[in-house]
C-alpha positions as CSV (number, residue, x, y, z in Angstrom):
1,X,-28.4,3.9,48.1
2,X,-25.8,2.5,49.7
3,X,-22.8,4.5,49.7
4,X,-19.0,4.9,48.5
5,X,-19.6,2.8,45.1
6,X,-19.6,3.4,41.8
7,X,-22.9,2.3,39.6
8,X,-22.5,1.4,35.6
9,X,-25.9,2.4,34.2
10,X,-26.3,1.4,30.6
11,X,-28.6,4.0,28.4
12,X,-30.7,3.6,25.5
13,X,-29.0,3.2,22.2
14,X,-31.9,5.1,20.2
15,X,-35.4,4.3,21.7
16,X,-35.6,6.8,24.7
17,X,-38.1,4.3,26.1
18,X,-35.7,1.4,26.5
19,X,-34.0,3.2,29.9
20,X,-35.2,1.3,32.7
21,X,-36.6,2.1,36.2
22,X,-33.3,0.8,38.1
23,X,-31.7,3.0,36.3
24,X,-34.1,6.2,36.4
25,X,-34.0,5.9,40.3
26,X,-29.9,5.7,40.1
27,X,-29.7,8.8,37.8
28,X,-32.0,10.7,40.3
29,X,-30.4,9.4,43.7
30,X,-26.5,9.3,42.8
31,X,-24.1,12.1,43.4
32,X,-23.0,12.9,40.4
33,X,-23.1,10.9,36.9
34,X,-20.3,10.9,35.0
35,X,-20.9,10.6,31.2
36,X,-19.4,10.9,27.9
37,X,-21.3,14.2,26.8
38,X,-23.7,16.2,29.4
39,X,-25.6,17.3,26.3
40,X,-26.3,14.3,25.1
41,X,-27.5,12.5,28.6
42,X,-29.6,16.3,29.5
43,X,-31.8,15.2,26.8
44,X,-31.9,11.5,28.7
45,X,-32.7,13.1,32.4
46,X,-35.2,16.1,31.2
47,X,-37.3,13.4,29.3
48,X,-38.0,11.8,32.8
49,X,-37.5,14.8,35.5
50,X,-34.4,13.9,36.3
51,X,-32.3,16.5,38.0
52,X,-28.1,15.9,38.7
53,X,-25.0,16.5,38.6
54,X,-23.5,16.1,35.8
55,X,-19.9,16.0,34.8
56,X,-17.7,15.1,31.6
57,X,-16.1,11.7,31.5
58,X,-14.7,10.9,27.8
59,X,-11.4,9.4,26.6
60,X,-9.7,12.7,26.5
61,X,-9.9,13.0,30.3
62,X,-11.3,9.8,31.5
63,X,-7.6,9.6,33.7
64,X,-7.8,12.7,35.5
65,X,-11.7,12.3,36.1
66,X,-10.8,9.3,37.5
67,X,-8.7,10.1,40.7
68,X,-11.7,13.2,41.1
69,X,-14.6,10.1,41.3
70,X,-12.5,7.5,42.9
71,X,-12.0,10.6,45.8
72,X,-15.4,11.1,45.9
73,X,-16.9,8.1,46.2
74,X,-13.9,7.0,49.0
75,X,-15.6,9.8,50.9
76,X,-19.3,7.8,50.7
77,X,-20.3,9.4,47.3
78,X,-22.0,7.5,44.9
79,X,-21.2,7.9,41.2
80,X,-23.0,6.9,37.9
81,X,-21.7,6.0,35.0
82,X,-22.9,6.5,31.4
83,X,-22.2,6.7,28.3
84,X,-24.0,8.0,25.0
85,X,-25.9,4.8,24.3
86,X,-25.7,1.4,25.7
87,X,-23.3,-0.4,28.3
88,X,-20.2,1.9,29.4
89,X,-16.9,0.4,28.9
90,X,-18.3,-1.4,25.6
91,X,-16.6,0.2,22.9
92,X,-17.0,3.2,25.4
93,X,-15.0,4.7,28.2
94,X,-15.4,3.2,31.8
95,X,-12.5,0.7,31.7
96,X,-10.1,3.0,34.1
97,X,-13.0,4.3,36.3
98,X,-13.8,0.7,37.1
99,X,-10.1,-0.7,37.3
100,X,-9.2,2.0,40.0
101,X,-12.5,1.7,42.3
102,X,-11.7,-2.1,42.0
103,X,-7.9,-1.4,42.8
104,X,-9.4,0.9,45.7
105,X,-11.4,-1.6,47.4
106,X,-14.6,0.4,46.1
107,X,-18.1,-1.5,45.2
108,X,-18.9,-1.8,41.4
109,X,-22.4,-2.5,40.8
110,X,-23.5,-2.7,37.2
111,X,-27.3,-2.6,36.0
112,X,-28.4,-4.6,33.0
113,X,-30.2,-2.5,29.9
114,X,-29.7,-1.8,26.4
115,X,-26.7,-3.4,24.2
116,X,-26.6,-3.1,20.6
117,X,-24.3,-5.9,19.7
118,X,-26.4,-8.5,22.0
119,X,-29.9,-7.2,19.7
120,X,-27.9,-7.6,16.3
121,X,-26.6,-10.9,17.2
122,X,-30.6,-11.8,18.4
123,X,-31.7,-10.6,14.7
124,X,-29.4,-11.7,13.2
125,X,-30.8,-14.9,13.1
126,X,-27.6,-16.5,12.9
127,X,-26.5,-19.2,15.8
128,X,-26.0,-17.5,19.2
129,X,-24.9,-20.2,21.3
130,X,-21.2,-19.3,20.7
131,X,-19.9,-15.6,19.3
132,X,-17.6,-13.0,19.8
133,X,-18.1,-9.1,20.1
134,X,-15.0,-7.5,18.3
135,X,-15.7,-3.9,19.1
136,X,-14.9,-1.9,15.6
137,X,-13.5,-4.3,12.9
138,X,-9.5,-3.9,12.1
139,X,-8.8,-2.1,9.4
140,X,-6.0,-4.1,8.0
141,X,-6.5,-7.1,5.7
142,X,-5.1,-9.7,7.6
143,X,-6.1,-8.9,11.2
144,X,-9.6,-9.0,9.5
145,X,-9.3,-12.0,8.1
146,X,-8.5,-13.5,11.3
147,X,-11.8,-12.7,12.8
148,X,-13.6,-14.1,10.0
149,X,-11.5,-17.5,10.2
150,X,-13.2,-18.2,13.9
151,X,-15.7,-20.5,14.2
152,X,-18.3,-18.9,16.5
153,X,-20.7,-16.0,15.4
154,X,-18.9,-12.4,15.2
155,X,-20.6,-9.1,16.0
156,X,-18.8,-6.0,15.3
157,X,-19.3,-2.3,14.8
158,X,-18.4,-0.8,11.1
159,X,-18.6,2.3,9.3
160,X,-21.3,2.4,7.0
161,X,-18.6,3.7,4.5
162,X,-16.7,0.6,4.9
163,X,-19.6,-2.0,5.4
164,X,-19.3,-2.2,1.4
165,X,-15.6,-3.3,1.2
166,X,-15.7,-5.5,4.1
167,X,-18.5,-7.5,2.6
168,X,-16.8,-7.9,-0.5
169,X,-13.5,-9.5,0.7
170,X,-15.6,-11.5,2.8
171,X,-17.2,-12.4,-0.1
172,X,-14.4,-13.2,-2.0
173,X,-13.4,-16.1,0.4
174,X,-16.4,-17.3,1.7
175,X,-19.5,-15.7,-0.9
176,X,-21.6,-18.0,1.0
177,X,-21.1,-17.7,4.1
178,X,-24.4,-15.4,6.5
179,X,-24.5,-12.3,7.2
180,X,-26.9,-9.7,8.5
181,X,-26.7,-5.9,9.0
182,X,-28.4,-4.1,11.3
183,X,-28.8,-0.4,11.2
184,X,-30.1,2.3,13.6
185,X,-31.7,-0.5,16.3
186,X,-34.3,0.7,18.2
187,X,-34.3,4.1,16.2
188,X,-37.1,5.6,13.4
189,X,-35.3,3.8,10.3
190,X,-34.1,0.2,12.2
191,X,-33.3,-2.5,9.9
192,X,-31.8,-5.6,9.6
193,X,-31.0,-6.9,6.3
194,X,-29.9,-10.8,5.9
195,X,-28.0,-12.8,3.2
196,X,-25.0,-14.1,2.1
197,X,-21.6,-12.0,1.9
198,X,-22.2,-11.7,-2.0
199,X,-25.5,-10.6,-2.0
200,X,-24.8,-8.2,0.5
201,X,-21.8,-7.3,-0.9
202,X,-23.7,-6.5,-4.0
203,X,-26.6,-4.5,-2.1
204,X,-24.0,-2.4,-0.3
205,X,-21.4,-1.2,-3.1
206,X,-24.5,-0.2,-4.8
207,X,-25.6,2.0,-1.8
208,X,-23.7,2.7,1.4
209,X,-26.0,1.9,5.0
210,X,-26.5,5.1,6.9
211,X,-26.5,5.7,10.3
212,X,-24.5,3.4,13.1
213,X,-24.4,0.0,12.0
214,X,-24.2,-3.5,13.7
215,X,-22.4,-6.2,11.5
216,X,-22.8,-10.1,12.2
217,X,-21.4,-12.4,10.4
218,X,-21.8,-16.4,10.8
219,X,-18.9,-18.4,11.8
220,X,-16.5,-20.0,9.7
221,X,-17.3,-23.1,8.3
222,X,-14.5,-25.9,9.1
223,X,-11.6,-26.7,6.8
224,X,-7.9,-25.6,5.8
225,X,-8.9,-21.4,5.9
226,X,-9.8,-21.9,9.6
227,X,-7.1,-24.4,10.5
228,X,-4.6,-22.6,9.0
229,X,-5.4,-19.1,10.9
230,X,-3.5,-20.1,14.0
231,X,-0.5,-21.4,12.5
232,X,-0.4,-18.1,10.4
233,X,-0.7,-15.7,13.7
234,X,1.8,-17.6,14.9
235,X,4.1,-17.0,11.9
236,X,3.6,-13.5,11.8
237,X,4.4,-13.0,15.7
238,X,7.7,-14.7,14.6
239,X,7.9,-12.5,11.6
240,X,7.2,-9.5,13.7
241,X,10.0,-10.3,16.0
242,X,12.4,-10.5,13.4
243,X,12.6,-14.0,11.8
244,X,13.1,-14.4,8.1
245,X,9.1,-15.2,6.9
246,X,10.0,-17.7,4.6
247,X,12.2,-19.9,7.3
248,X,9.8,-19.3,10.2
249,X,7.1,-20.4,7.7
250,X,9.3,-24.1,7.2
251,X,9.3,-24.8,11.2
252,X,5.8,-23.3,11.8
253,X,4.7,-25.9,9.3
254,X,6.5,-28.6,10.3
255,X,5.1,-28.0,13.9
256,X,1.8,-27.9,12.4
257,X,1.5,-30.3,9.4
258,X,0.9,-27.5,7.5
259,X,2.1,-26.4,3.8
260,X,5.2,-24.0,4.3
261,X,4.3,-22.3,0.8
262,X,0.5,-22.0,1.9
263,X,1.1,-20.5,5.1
264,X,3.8,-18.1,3.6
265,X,1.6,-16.7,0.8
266,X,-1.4,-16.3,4.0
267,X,1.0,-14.3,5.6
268,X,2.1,-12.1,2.8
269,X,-1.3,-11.8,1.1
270,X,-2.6,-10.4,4.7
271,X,-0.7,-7.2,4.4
272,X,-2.5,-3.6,4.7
């Protein structure tokens, strides 16, 4: 392999299988492979003979580790990056590593492999021309609500203890609107289960999902929630740096066209 760079090598995200031979021969030929738990990725390498060097790269010590590989590989190491399942940086660490071999003139090469949110949003079954990968979903009301006002396709991770109570306030703007979550992909007990926000809503609240879960939610349908969702992060940034709601609320809408009152009671009913 050609040397000083830094390779991103995305891992399985529950079939062992799914690893693929690009990546096997980078795993066996790199340096050292930096990942988020050596335990975890042992069980990866000793299913195919791998042999290396592992060391810890996590988001406790992902900044130290950092000037270690960037040093190595300026001295014509190669390093491997991985994570516990899928593509690093993707709701994973990897973002530093990869700014700082960039800052440093260093090669980045990423292989292509498993990603969870790209094989929920295929089964889904919901429109994948345009959509959006959100990482975890906020917790707060109206950051939520904000996704869900967009019109493309969402796909986000979620606790399984919280799947239940995002579907229902989903539901209760949009009951209609599709959904479909998908649990444990590529594992023993995979499953993707598709519907409408209140019937999932329903299924859910009656028994949690277990194991990781993949949520995607179809985009919102046009009219005043989803014209209004701009105007009302606008209002809030104003809010937030220190205008009185209900007067910001008056100019906002009369920038907009908008209905002061409307966008006022958006911005105080999207509280925690």
């Amino acid at each position: 392999m050609r040397p000083g760079r830094l390779v991103v090598c995305p891992t399985p995200i529950g079939n062992l299988e799914d690893v693929t031979l690009r990546v096997l021969s980078v795993l066996r030929e790199a340096d050292v492979v930096a990942c988020e738990d050596t335990r975890r990725t042992r069980v990866l390498l000793d299913r195919y003979g791998v042999s290396a060097k592992l060391v810890s790269y996590h988001e406790h010590n992902e900044r130290a580790r950092t000037t270690e590989l960037v040093e190595r590989m300026q001295a014509n190491g190669v390093v491997a990056l991985v994570s516990d399942a899928g593509m690093p940086l993707v709701s994973d660490p990897g973002f530093v590593l990869v700014r700082a071999c960039v800052a440093a003139g260093l090669e980045v090469e990423v292989l292509p492999g498993p990603s969870a949110p790209v094989a929920a949003l295929v089964a889904s079954a919901l429109p994948a021309d345009t959509w959006r990968f959100v990482g975890f979903l906020p917790r707060k009301v109206g950051e939520r609500r904000e996704v869900f006002a967009r019109p493309e396709t969402v796909v986000a991770f979620e606790s399984p203890g919280r799947v239940a109570a995002t579907l229902r306030a989903l539901a209760a703007e949009d009951p209609d609107r599709g959904v479909a979550v998908c649990r444990e992909l590529t594992k023993v007990h995979e499953e993707v289960v598709r519907g409408s926000a209140a019937e999932l809503a329903e299924r859910y609240t009656q028994q949690a999902p277990r194991g990781e879960v993949v949520l995607v939610v179809a985009g919102a349908p046009a009219g005043p929630g989803r014209e209004e969702a701009p105007a009302v992060d606008a209002l809030r940034r104003l809010v937030e740096a220190g205008a009185r709601p209900r007067a910001a609320a008056t100019v906002v809408a009369e920038l907009t066209g908008l209905r002061a009152n409307a966008l006022y009671r958006a911005l105080t009913e999207g509280g925690e």
